[in-house]
N, CA, C and O of each residue as an XYZ file, in Angstrom:
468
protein
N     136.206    144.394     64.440
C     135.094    144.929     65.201
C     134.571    143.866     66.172
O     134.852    142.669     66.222
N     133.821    144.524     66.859
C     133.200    143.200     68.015
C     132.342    142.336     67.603
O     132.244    141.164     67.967
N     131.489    143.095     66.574
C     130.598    142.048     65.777
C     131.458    140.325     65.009
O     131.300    139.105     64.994
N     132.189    141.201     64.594
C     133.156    140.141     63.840
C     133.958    138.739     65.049
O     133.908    137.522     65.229
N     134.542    139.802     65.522
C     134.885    138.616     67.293
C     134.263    138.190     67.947
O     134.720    137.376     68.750
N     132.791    138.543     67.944
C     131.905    137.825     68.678
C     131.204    136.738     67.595
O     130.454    135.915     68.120
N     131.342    136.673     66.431
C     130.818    135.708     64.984
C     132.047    134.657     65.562
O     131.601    133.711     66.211
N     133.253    134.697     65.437
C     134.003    134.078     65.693
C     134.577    132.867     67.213
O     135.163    131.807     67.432
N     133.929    133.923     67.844
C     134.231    133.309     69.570
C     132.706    132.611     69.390
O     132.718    131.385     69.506
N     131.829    133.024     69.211
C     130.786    132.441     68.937
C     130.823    130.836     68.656
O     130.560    129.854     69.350
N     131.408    131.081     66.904
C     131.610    129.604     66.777
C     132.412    128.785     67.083
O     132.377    127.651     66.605
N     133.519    129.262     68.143
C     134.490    128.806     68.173
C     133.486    127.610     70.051
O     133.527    126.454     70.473
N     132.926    128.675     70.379
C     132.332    128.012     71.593
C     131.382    127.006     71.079
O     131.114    126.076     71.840
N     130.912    127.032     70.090
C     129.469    125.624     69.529
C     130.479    125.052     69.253
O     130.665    124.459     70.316
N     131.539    124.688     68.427
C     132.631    124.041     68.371
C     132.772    122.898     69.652
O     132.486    121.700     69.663
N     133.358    123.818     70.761
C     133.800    123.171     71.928
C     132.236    122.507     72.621
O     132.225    121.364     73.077
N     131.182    123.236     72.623
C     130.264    122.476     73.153
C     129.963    121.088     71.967
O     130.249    119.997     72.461
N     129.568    121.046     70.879
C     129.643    120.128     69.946
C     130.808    118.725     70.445
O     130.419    117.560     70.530
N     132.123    119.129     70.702
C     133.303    118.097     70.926
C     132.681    117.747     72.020
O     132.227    116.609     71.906
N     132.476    118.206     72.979
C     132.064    118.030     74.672
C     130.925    116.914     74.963
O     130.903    116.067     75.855
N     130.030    117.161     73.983
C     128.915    116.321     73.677
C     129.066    115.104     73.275
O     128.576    114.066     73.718
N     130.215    115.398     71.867
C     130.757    114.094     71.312
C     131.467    113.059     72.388
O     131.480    111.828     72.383
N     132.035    113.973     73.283
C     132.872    113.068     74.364
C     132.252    112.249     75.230
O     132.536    111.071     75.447
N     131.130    113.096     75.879
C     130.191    112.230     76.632
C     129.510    111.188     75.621
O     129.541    109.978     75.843
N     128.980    111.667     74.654
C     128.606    110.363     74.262
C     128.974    109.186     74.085
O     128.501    108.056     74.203
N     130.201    109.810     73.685
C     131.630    108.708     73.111
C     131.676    107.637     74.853
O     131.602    106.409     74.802
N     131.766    108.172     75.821
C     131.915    107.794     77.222
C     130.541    107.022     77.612
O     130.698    106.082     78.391
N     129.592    107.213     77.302
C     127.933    106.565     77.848
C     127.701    105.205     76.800
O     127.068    104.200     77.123
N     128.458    105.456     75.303
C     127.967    104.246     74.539
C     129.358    103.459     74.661
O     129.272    102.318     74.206
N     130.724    103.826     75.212
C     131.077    102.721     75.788
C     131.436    102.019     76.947
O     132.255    101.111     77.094
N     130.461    102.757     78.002
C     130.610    101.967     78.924
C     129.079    100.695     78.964
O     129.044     99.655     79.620
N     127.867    101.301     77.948
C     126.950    100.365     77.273
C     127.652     99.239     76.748
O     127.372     98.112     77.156
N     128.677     99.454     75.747
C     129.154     98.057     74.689
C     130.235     97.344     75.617
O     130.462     96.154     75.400
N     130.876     97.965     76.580
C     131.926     96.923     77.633
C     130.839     96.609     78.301
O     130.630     95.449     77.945
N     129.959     96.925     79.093
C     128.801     95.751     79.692
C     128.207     94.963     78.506
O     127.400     94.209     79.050
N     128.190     94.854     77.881
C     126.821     93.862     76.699
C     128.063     92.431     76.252
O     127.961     91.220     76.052
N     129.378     93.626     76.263
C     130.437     92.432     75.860
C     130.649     91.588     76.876
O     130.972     90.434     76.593
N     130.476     92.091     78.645
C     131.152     91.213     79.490
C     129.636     90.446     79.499
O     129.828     89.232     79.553
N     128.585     90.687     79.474
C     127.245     90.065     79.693
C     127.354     88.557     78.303
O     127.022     87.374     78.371
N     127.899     89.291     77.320
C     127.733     88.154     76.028
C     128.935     87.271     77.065
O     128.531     86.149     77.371
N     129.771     87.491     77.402
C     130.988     86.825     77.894
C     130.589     85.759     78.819
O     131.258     84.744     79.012
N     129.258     86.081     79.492
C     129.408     85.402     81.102
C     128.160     84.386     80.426
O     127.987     83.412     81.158
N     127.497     84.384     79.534
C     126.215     83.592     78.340
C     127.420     82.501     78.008
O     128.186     82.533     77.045
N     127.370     81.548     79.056
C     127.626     80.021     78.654
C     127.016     78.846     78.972
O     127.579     77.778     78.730
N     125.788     78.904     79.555
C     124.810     78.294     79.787
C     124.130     77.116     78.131
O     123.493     77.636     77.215
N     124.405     75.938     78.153
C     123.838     75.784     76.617
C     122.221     74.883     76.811
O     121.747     74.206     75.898
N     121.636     75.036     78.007
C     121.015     74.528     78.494
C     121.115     72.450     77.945
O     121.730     71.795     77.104
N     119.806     72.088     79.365
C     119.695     70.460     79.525
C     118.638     69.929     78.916
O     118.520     68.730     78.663
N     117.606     71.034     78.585
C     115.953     70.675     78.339
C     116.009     71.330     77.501
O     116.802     72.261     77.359
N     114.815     70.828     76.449
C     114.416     71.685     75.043
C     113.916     72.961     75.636
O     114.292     74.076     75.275
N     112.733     72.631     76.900
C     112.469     74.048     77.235
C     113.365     75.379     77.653
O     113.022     76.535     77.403
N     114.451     75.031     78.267
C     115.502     75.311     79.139
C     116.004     76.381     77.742
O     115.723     77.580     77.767
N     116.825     75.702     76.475
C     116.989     76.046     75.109
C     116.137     76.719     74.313
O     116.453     77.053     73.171
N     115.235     76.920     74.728
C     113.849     77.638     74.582
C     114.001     79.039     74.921
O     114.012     79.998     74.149
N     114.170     79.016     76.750
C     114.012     80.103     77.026
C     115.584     81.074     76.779
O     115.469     82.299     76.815
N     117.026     80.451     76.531
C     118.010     80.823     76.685
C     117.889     81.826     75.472
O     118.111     83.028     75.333
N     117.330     80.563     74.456
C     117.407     81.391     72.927
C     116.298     83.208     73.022
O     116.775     84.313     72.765
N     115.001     82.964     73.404
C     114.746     83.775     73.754
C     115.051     85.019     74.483
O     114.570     86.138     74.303
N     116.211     84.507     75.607
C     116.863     85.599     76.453
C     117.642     85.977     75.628
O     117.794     87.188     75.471
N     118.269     85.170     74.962
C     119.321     86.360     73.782
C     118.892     86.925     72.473
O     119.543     87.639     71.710
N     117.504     86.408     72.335
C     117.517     87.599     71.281
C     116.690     88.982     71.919
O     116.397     89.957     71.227
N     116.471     88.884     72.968
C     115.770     89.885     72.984
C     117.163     90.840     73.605
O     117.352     92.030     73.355
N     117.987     90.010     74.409
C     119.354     90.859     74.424
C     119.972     91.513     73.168
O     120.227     92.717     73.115
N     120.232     90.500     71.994
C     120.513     91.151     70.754
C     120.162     92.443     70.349
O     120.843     93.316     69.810
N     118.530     92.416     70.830
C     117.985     93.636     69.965
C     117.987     95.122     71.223
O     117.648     96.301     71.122
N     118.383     94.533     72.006
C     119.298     95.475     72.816
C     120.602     96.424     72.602
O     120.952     97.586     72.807
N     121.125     95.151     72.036
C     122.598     95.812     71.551
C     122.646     96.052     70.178
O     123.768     96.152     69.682
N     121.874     96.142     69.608
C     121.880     96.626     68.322
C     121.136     98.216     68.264
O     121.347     99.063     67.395
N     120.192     98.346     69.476
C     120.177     99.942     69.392
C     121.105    100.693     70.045
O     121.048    101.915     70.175
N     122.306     99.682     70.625
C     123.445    100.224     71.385
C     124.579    100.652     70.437
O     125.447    101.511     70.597
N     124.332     99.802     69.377
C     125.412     99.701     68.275
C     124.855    100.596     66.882
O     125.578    100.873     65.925
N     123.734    100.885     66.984
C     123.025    101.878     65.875
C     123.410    102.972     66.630
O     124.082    103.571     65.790
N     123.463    103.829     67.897
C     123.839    104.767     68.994
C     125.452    104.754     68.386
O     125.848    105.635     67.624
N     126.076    103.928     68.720
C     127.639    104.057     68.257
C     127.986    104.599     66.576
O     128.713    105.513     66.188
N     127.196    103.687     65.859
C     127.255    103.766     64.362
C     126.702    105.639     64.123
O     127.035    106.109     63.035
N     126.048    106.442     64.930
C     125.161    107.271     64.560
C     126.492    108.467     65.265
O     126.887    109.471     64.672
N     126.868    108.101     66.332
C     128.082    109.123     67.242
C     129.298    108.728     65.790
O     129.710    109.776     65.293
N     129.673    107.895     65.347
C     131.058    107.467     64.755
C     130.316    108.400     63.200
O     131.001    109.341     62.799
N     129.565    108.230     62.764
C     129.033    109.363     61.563
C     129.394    110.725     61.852
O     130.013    111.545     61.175
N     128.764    110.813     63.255
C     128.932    112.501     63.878
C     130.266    112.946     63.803
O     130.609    114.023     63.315
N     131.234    111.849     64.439
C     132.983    112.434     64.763
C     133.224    112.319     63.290
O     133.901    113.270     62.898
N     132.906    111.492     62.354
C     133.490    111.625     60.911
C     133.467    112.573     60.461
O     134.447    113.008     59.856
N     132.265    113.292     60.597
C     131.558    115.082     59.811
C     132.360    116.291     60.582
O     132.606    117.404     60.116
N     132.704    115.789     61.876
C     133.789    116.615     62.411
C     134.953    116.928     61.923
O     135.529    117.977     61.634
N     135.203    115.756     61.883
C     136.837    115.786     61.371
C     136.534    115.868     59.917
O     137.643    115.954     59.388
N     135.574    115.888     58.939
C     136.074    116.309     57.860
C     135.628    117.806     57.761
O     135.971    118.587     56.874
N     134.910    118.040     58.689
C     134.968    119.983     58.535
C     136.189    120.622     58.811
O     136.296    121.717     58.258
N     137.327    120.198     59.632
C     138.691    120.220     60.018
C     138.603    121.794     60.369
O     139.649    122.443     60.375
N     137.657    122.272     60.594
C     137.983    123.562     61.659
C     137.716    123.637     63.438
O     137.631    124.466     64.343
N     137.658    122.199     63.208
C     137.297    122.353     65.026
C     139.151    121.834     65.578
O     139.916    121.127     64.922
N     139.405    122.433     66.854
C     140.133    122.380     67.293
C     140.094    121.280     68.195
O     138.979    120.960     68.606
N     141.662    120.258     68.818
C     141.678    119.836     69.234
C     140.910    117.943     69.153
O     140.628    117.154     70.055
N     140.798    117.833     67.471
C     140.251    116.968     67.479
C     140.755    115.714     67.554
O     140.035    114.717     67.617
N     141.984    115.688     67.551
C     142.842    114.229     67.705
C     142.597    113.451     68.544
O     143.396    112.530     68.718
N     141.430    113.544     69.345
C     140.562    112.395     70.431
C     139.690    112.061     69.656
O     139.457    110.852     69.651
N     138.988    112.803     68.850
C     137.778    112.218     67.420
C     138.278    110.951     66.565
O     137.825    109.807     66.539
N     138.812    111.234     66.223
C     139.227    109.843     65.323
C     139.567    108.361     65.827
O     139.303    107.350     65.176
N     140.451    108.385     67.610
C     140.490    107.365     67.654
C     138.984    106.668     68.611
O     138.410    105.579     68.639
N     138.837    107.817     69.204
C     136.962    107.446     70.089
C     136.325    106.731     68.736
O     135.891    105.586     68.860
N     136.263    107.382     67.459
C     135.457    106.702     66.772
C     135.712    105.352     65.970
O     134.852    104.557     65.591
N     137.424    105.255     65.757
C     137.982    103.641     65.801
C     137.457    102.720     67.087
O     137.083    101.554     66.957
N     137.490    103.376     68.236
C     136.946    102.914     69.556
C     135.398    101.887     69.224
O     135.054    100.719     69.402
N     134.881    102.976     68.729
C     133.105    102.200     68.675
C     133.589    101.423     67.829
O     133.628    100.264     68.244
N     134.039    101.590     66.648
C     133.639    100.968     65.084
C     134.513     99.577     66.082
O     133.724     98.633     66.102
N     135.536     99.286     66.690
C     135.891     97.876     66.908
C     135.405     97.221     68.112
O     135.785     96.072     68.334
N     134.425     97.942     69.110
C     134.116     97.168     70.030
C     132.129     96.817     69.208
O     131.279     96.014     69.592
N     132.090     97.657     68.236
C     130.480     97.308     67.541
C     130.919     96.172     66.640
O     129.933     95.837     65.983
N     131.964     95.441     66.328
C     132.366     94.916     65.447
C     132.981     93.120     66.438
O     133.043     91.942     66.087
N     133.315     93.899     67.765
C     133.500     92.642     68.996
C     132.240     92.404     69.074
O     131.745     91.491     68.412
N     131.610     93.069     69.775
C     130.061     92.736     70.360
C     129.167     91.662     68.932
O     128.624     90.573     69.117
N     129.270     92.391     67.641
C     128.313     91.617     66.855
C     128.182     90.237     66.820
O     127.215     89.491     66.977
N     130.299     89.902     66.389
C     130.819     88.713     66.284
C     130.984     87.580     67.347
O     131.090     86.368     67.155
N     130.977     88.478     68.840
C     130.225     86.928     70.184
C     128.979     87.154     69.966
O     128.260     86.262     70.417
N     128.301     88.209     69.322
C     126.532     87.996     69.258
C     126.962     86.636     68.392
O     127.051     85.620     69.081
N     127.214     86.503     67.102
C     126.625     85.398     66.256
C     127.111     84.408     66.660
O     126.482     83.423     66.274
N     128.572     84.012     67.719
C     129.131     82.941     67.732
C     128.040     82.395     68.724
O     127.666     81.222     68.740
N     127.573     83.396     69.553
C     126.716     82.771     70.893
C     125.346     81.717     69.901
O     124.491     81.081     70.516
């Protein structure tokens, strides 16, 4: 009946909007963590003056706590694609799993030049 095909096409479309969402997000939090990584990258300054060391330390933690709501954003999308793929009725998900290897190793780059810095 139509009721029944429209229950179905129904969910089959929150489905695809749900993935669509996941994608952009997947796309906005990493083009966030490749800037924070090339920004930790270009932080080689070890300053000359205590003050100088003062203010550097200051500029990076307040960067830190930057990228840690960048990396709580990733950690919170990589939960989302997990619950996806273990409902295993959405179609087409074989971009889910590795987008969310994606975050889990560039949240895992970013932390580790956070602490070396």
């Amino acid at each position: 009946t139509f009721d029944e095909f429209w229950q179905q096409h129904s969910a089959r479309l929150h489905q695809y909007l749900e993935l669509k969402t996941f994608e952009q997000d997947f796309k906005a939090i990493q083009i966030a963590l490749d800037r924070h990584l090339k920004t930790v990258s270009e932080l080689t300054e070890v300053g000359e003056t205590v003050d100088r060391v003062d203010t550097l330390i200051r500029d990076l933690v307040a960067f830190q706590k930057l990228c840690v709501s960048e990396v709580e954003r990733a950690e919170e999308l990589v939960s989302n694609g997990e619950r996806m793929l273990r409902g295993r009725h959405y179609l087409h998900l074989d971009c889910v799993a590795p987008k969310c290897e994606e975050l889990q190793r560039m949240s895992v780059t970013l932390a580790d030049r956070l602490q070396r810095r």
